[in-house]
VOTI-47231 format. One line per field, with one value per residue (C-alpha): residue number from 1; residue in one letter; x, y, z. Coordinates in steps of 0.25 Angstrom, whole numbers, plus 5000, padded with zeros to 4 digits. Last residue first. Example, Ala and Ser with C-alpha at 12.3 -4.5 7.8 and 13.67 -1.06 7.14 Angstrom:
% VOTI-47231
pos (2,1) $
code (s,a) $
xx (5055,5049) $
yy (4996,4982) $
zz (5029,5031) $
//
This chain:
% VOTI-47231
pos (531,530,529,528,527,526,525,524,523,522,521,520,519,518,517,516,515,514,513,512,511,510,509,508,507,506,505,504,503,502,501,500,499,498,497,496,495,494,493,492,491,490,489,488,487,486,485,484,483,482,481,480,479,478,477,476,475,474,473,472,471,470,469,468,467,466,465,464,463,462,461,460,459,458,457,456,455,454,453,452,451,450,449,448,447,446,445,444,443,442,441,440,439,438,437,436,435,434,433,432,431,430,429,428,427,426,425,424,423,422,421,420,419,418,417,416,415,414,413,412,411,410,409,408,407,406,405,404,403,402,401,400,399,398,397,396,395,394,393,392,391,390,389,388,387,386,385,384,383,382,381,380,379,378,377,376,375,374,373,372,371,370,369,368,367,366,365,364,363,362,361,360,359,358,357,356,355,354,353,352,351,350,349,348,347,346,345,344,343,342,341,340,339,338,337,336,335,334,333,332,331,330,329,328,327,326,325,324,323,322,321,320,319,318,317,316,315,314,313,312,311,310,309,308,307,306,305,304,303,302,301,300,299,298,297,296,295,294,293,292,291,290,289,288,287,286,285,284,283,282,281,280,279,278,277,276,275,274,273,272,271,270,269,268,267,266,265,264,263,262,261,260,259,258,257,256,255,254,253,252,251,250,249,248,247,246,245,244,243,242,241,240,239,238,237,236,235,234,233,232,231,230,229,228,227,226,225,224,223,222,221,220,219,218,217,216,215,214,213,212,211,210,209,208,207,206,205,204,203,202,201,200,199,198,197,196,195,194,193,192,191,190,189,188,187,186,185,184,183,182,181,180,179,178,177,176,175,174,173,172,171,170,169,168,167,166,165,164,163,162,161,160,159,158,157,156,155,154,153,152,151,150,149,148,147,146,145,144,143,142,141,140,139,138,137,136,135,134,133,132,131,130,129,128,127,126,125,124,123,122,121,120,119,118,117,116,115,114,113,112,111,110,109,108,107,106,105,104,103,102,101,100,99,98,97,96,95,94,93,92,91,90,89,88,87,86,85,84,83,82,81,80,79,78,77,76,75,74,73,72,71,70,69,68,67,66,65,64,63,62,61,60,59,58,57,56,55,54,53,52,51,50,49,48,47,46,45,44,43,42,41,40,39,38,37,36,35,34,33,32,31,30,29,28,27,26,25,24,23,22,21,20,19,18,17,16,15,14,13,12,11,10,9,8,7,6,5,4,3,2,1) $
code (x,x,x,x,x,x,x,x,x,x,x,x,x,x,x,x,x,x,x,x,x,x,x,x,x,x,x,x,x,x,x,x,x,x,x,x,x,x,x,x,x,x,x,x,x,x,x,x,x,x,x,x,x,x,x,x,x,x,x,x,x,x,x,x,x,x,x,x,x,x,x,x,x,x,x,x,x,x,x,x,x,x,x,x,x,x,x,x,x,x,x,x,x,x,x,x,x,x,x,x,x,x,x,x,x,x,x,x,x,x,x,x,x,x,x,x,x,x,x,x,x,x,x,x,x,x,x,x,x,x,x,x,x,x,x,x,x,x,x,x,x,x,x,x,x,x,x,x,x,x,x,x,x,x,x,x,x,x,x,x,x,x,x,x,x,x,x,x,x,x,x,x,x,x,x,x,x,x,x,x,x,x,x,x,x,x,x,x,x,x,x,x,x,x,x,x,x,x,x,x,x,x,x,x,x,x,x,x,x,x,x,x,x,x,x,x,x,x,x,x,x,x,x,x,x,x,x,x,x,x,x,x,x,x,x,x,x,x,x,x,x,x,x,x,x,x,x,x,x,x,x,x,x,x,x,x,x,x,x,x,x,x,x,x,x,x,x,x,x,x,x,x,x,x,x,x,x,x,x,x,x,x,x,x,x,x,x,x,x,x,x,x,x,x,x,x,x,x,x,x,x,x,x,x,x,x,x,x,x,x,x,x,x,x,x,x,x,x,x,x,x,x,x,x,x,x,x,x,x,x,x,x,x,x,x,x,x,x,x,x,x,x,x,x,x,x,x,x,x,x,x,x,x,x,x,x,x,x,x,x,x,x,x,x,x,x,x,x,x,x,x,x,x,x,x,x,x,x,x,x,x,x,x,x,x,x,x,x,x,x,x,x,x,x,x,x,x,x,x,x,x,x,x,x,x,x,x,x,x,x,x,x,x,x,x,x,x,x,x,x,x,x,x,x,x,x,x,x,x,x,x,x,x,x,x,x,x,x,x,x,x,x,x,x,x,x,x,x,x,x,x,x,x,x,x,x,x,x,x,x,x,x,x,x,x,x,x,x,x,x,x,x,x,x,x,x,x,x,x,x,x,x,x,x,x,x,x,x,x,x,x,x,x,x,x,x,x,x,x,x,x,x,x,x,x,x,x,x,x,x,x,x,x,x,x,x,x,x,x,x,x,x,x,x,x,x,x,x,x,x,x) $
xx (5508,5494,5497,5489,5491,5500,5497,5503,5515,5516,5517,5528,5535,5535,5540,5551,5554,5555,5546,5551,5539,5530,5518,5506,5493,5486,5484,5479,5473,5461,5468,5475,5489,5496,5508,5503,5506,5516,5517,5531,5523,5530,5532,5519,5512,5523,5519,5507,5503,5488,5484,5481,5465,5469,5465,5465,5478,5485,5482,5484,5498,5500,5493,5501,5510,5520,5517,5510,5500,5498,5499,5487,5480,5482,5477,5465,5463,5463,5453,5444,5443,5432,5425,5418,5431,5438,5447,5461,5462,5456,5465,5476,5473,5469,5484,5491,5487,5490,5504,5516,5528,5529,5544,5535,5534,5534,5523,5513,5515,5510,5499,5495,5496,5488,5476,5476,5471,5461,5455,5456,5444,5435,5438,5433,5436,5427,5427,5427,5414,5405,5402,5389,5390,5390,5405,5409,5418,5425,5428,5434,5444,5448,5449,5442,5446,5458,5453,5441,5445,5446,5455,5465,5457,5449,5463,5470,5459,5458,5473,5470,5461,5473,5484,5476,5473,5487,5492,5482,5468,5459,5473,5470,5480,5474,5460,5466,5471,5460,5450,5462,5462,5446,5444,5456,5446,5433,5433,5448,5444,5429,5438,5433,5421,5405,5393,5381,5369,5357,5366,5375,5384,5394,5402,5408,5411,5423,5431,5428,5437,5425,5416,5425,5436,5435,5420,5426,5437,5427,5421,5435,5437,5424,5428,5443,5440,5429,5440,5450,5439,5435,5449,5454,5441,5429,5422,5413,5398,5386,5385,5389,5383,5390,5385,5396,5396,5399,5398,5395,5402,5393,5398,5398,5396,5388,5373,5365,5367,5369,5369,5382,5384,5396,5395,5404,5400,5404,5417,5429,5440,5448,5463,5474,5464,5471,5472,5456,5455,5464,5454,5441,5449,5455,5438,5433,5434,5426,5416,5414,5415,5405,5395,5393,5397,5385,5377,5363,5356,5362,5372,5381,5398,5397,5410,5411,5423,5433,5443,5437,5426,5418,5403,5394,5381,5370,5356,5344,5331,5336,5342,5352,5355,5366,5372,5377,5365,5362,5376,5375,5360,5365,5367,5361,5352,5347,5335,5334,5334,5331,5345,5338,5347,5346,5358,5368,5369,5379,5369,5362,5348,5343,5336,5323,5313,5303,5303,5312,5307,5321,5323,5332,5337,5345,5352,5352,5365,5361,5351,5351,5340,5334,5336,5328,5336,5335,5343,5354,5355,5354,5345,5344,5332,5331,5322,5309,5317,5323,5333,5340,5352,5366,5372,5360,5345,5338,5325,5325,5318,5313,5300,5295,5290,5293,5289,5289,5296,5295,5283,5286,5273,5283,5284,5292,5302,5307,5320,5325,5320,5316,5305,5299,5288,5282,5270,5266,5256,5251,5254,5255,5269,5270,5272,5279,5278,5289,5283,5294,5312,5321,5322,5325,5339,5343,5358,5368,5381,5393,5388,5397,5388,5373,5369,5355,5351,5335,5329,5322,5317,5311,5297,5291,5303,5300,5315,5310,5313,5310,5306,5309,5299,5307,5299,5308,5307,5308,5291,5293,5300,5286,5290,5302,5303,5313,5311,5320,5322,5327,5334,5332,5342,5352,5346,5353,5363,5357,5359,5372,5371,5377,5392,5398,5388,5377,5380,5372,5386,5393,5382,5382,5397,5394,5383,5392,5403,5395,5390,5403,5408,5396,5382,5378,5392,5395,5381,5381,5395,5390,5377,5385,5396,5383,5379) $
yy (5455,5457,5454,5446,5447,5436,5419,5416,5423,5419,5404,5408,5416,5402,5395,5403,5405,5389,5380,5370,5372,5369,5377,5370,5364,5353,5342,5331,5337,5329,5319,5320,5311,5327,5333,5346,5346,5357,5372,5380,5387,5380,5366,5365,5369,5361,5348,5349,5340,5339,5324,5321,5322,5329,5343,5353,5350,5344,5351,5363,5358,5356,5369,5378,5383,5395,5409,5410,5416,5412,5398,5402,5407,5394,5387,5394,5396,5382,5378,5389,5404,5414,5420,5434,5438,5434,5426,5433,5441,5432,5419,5429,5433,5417,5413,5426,5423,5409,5412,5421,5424,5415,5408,5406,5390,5390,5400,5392,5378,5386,5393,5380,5371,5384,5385,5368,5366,5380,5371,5356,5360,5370,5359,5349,5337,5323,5309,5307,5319,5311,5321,5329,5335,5351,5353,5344,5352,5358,5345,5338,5351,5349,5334,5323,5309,5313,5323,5318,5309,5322,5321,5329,5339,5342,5341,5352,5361,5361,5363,5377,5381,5379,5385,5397,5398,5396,5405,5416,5420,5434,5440,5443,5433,5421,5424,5426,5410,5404,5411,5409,5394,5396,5401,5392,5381,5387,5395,5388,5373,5377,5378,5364,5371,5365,5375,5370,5375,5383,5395,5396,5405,5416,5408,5398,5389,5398,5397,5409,5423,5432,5424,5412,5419,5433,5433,5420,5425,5433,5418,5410,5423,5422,5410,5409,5422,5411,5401,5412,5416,5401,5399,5411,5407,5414,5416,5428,5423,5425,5411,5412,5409,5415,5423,5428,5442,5449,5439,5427,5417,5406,5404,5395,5395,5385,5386,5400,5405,5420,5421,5431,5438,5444,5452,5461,5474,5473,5464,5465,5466,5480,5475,5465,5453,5447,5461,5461,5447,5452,5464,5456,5447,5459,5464,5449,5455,5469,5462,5452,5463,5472,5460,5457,5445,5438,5438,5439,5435,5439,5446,5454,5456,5466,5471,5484,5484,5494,5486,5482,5490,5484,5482,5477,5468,5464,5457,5454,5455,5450,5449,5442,5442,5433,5439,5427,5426,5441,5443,5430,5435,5447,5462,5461,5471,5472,5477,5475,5491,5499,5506,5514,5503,5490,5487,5476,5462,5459,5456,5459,5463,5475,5471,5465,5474,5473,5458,5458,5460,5459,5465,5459,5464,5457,5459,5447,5443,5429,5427,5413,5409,5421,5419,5415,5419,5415,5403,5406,5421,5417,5427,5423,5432,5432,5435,5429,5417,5417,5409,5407,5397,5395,5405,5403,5407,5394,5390,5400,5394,5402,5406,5411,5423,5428,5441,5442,5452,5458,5448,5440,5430,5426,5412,5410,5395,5392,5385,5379,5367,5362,5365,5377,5383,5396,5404,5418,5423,5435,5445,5459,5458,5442,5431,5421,5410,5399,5396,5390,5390,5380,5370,5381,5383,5371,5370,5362,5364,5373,5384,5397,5399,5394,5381,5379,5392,5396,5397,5408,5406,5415,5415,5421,5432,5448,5451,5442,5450,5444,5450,5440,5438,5429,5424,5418,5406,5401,5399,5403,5416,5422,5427,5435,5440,5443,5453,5448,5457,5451,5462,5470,5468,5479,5487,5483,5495,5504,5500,5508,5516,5512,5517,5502,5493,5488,5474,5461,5456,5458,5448,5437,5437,5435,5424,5417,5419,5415,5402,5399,5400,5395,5400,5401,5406,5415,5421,5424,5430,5439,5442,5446,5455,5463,5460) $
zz (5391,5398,5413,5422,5436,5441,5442,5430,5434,5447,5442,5434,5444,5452,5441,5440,5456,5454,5458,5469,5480,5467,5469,5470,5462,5466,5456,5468,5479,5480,5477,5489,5489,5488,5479,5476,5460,5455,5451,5447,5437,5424,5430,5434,5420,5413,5420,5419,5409,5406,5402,5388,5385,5372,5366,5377,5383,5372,5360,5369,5372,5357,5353,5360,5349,5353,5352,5367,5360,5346,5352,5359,5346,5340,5350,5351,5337,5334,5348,5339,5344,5344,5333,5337,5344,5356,5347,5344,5357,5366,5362,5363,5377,5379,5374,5380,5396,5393,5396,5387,5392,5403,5396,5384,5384,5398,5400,5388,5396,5410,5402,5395,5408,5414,5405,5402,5416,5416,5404,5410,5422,5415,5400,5411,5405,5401,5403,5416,5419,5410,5398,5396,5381,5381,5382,5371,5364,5379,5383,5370,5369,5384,5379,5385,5391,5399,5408,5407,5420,5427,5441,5432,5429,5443,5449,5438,5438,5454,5453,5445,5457,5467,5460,5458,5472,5479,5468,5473,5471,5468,5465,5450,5444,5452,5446,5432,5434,5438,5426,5417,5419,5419,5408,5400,5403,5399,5385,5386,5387,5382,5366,5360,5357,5354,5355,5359,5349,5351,5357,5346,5351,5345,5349,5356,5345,5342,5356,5364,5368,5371,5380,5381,5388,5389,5398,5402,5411,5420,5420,5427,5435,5441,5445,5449,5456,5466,5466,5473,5480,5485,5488,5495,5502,5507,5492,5493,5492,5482,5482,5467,5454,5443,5428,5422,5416,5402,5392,5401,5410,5418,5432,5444,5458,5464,5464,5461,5474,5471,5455,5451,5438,5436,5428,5416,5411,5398,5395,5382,5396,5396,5397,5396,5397,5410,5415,5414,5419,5432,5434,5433,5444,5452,5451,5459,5473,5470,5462,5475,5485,5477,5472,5489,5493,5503,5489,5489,5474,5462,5461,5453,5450,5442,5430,5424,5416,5411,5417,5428,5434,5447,5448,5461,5458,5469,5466,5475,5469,5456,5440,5435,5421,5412,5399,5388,5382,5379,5375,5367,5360,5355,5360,5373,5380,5393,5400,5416,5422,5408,5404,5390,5383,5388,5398,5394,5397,5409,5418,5432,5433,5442,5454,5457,5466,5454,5446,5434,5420,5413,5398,5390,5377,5364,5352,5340,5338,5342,5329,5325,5334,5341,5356,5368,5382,5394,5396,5388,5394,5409,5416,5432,5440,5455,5466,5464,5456,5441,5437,5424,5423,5423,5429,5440,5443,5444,5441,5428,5417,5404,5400,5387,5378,5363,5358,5342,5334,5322,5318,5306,5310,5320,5323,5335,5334,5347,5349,5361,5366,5352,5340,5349,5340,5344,5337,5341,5351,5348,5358,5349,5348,5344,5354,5356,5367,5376,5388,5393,5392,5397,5387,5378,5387,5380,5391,5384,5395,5389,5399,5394,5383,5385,5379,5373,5368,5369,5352,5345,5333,5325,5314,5304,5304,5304,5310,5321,5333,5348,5359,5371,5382,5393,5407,5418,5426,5440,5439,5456,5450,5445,5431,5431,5416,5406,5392,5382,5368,5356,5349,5337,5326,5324,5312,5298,5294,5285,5269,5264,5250,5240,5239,5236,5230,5241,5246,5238,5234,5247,5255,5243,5247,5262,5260,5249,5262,5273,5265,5263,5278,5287,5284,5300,5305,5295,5292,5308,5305,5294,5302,5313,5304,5298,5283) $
//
């Protein structure tokens, strides 16, 4: 019995059942010296073949290849949520012209009992060739798009799967239109290096790996620590993928001090959409997927803000994609998942997002200080604010819940991330920071498993070795209002005083902070340092 099959018994059977399943296993294995049984053959894969119809449809044709292990029947089901978009998505209802058909071309019968599951009766054949459409009206990070210039491939939305058998490897051919260019992804190269033929090894690499394809399409590499990462296009840009690689590489390397060394990626992308809609980004694997205006920022502001980004879902491919809370994984892509823990896989993101993109030169005091007192206004011109929990937020993330009576776990979680560093700091005279908590957090729980809201604190007590739960308990647990009165003392900061609302909670440094509070805040702000 292999370790995936041991866990999948795990988690489907449940302890007890696990364990009978388990002993019964050992009972029925050969005496010691017989002779060994060969090692099962890797399962063969579902295998995609994507097509461009005519782009006025806005559509895409999927074949998939589908093994069923000589079963009567399979099904095969669309995901209705996709990881990293906490927003209930039934991708099914999405999907047309759904058909099977059996090597030979005779057509197979299909039931489809509910917006995403298909139901393909087999006969026992090995395999059986299923066919359907898929909507693209818009390319985009969030959605398929195919026009007479353009191809958008977004996992969840693309993809059939087997039901129950995520492990299953994967390949994907593209059929693109001559004079296009090659595609752009983080998925790896078929073997035999045939132009638009990938491979994944299970369905969440396949899922969590974006393409682009085109006529117009630009990409430029560096190598940072080990690891090659594009920046691609596209569509035109007026900055060219060279300059923009070249601008963001002290970002990659400040995240690659951060981590103390080689970062756990393969050929990381960023995937960028040209005039896709305002800027925003979903993280993968091994990319991003962003929309851009394919512009350089102008502003000290705008780059600054620009860094902040790419920061905020560079950061992701460690926080969330390898150090997750438990419920995130392995995915269940017919059911939404439910975690208390969005305030870090989001929230502490985006505080270390900020405040990595500072340490790497790409902004300054002036900039960090004004990003992190966006965070601070929005929160606390949020009537939520005191209705819902961090913890109450991120559990209830799929619902639709009036703006006054919810929080922004984006908003309130880079908020908590400095008033625990600041608290953290003082307490250990600046020896230890949130640096350690999320190293620690990473070292323990990046696994398989993943970390519970117990692990967490209990791991960040372990790391500043004294116990946080009792501030944590307050910031992410209650609807209390956030004190911060430490944080300010502790890097010399203070309010702006102003009568504008607008510019209320502004961050400044205190003209009567000390030289101590000052080379605290300098310390925050430096170059990161493993200790």
């Amino acid at each position: 019995m292999s370790p995936t099959t041991l866990g999948y018994l795990c988690r489907r059977l449940g302890p007890v059942a696990f364990m009978l399943t388990l002993v019964a296993s050992c009972a029925s294995a050969p005496p010691a010296g017989a002779p060994r049984a060969h090692a099962p053959r890797a399962p063969a894969p579902l295998v995609y073949t994507i097509r461009v119809p005519a782009p006025s449809t806005r559509t895409f044709d999927v074949d998939v290849v589908v093994p069923t292990d000589g079963r009567d029947s399979v099904v095969l089901y669309m995901p209705i949520w996709s990881p990293g978009m906490y927003t209930l998505m039934s991708y099914g209802d999405r999907v047309t012209a759904f058909t099977a058909r059996a090597a030979d071309g005779a057509p197979l019968g299909v039931r489809h009992p509910d917006g995403g599951h298909w139901v393909v009766q087999t006969g026992g054949r090995p395999a059986v060739t299923v066919t359907y459409t898929v909507s693209a009206p818009r390319g985009s990070n969030l959605s398929n798009g195919a026009t007479d210039t353009s191809l958008v491939v977004v996992g969840p939305a693309t993809y059939v799967g087997l039901a129950g058998e995520t492990s299953r490897p994967a390949e994907v051919r593209l059929v693109l239109p001559a004079g296009w260019r090659p595609a752009a992804t983080s998925l790896a190269a078929a073997p035999g290096g045939a132009p638009n033929d990938f491979v994944a090894p299970d369905y969440d690499v396949l899922a969590d790996s974006p393409i682009l394809a085109g006529t117009h399409m630009s990409s430029a590499a560096v190598t940072v620590g080990g690891v090659r990462h594009r920046w691609a296009y596209l569509g035109d840009a007026e900055w060219s993928a060279a300059s923009a690689i070249a601008w963001l590489r002290p970002l990659l390397e400040e995240h690659r001090r951060f981590w103390g060394g080689t970062l756990p990626l393969h050929d990381y992308v960023f995937l960028n959409i040209v005039g896709a809609g305002p800027g925003s980004g979903v993280e993968h694997l091994n990319s991003v997927a962003i929309n851009t205006n394919g512009r350089e920022p102008q502003t000290a502001e705008a780059r600054f803000r620009e860094a902040s980004f790419l920061s905020h879902e560079y950061f992701h491919a460690m926080n969330v994609k390898r150090l997750r809370p438990v419920e995130l994984g392995p995915f269940d892509y017919e059911h939404t998942p439910t975690t208390t823990g969005l305030w870090v896989a989001e929230g502490l993101t985006s505080y270390f997002g900020d405040l990595l993109a500072a340490r790497s030169g790409l902004g300054d005091t002036h900039d960090w200080l004004a990003l992190t007192s966006r965070h601070i206004r929005d929160l606390q011109s949020s009537p939520g604010r005191l209705v819902q929990t961090l913890e109450q937020a991120s559990a209830r993330m799929f619902e639709r819940i009036p703006p006054n009576q919810r929080v922004d776990y984006y908003v309130k979680g880079p908020v908590v991330g400095l008033v625990l560093d600041a608290h953290i700091r003082k307490r250990t005279d600046g020896r230890r920071s949130m640096d350690d908590v999320i190293r620690l957090e990473y070292d323990r729980w990046s696994g398989s498993r993943g970390y519970t809201a117990e692990d967490f604190a209990r791991t960040a007590s372990d790391a500043v070795g004294f116990d946080l739960a009792p501030l944590l308990h307050t910031l992410v647990a209650s609807t209390e209002e956030v004190d911060y009165a430490e944080m300010l003392d502790w890097f010399g900061l203070r309010f702006a005083p102003n009568d504008d609302p607008a510019r209320a909670w502004t961050l400044e440094v205190n003209p009567a902070a000390t030289a101590a509070q000052r080379a605290h805040l300098a310390a925050l702000l430096a170059p990161s340092g493993r200790r």
